[in-house]
N, C-alpha and C positions, 0 to 999 in steps of 0.2 A: 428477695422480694423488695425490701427497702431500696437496696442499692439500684434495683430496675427502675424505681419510680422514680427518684433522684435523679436518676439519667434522664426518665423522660420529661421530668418538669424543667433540668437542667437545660435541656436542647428545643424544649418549647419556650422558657426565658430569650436564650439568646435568639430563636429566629423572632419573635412577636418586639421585644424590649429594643433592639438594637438593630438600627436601620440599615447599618456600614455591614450586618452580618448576613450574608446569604446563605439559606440553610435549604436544600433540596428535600422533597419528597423521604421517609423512611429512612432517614441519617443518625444515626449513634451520638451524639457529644459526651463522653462520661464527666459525672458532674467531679470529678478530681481532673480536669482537663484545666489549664492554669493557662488563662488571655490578658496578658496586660493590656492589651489596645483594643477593643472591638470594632471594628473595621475594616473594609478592604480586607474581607476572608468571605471567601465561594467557598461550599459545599455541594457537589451536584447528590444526585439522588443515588441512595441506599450506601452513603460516606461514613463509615465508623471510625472514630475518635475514641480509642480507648484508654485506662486509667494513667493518669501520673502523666501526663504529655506536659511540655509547658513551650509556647509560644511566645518569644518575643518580640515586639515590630515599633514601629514609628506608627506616625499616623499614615503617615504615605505607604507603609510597607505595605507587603499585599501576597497573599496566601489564598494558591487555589487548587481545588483536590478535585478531578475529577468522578465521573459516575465507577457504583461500587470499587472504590478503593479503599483500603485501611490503614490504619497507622497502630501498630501493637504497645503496649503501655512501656513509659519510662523513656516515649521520643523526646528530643529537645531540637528547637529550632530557631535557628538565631538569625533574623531576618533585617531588620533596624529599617531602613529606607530601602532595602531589596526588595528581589519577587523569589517566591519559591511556587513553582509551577509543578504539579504531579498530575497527570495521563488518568485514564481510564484503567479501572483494572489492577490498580498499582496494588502493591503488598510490603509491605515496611516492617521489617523485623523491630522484636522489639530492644531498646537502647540505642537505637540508632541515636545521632548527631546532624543537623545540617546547619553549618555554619555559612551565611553570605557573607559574614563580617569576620575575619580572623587575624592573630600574629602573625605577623612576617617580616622573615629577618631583611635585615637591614645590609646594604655593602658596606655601611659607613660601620666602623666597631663602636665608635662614643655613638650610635642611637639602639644600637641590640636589645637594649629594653625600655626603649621607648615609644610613644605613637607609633610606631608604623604599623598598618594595615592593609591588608587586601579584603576587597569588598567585591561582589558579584552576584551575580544571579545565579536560580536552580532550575534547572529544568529535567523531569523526571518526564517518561513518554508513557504511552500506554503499555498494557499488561508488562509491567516491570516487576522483578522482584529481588529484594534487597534483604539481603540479612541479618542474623542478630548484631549487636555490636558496629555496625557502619559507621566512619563521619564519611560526611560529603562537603566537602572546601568549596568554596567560592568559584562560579564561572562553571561550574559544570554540568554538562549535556550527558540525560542518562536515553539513548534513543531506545525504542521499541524494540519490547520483544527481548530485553535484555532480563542476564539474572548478575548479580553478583552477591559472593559469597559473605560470609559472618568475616566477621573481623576485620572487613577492608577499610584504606581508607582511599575516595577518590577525588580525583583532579583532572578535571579535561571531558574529551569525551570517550564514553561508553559505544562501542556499536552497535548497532542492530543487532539482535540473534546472534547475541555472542555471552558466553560466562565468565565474566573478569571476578581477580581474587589478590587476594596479597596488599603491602603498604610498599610502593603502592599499587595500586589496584591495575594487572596487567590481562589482558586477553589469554583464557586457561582454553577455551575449546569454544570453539562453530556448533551451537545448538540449533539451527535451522539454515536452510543454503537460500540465500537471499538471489532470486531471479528464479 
């Protein structure tokens, strides 16, 4: 009962306090949801945010979660100056990872542990669903209709109506015949 109220005051705080947050009609934020930057973040309507998430962004960065979609406790999202875009309908197991910003090796051997970076966008589509334990790397397109499995990790793009799995994340079966 506590922990209900806490959520609701928590997500009536950030829609009324915080101009840069857009919070949809009937949307969750659990008040353990961790925002360094309150800004440039959409919520469309009936969006649950559940416990232990923690968002990281710039002020530019910018996070948008379409109508009922959810995000299961223990996400992490590493956005900095990126976009992380999720669909309608989406489903996010929980411990997911989405990184825009990550390591990346280097050809040169003297910088392998240093600065280098790959940075990119996310784009997750509608009715997606993603399972427990995911990262998602930078630059990647999860299109419609897609599922992939626990444990994966992905880069690139995802198909349509298709079930990707594995590290990394390869096409396992044709879940719907697209035409």
């Amino acid at each position: 009962m506590i922990k209900t109220m806490l959520t609701r005051l928590y997500t009536l705080a950030l829609k009324y306090l915080y101009p840069g947050i857009r919070i949809g009609d009937k949307c969750r934020i659990d008040y353990r949801v961790e925002l360094n930057k309150k800004s440039n973040i959409i919520l469309k309507d009936n969006t649950s945010l559940y416990k232990n998430i923690t968002i990281y962004k710039d002020d530019c960065g910018r996070l948008e979660i379409g109508h009922s979609s959810h995000i299961a406790p223990y996400g992490y999202f590493l956005i900095e100056e990126q976009q992380i875009s999720i669909g309608d309908n989406a489903a996010i197991g929980p411990f997911c990872s989405f990184f825009c910003v990550t390591n990346h090796i280097s050809e040169d051997p003297n910088k392998l542990h240093t600065d280098t970076y790959q940075k990119g966008t996310i784009v997750i589509g509608n009715n997606v669903f993603i399972g427990a334990h995911c990262v998602i790397l930078p630059n990647t397109v999860v299109e419609d209709n897609a599922v992939i499995a626990a444990n994966s990790t992905v880069k690139g793009v995802i198909k349509n109506g298709w079930l990707y799995g594995g590290n990394p994340a390869q096409p396992l079966k044709e879940l719907y015949k697209n035409g």
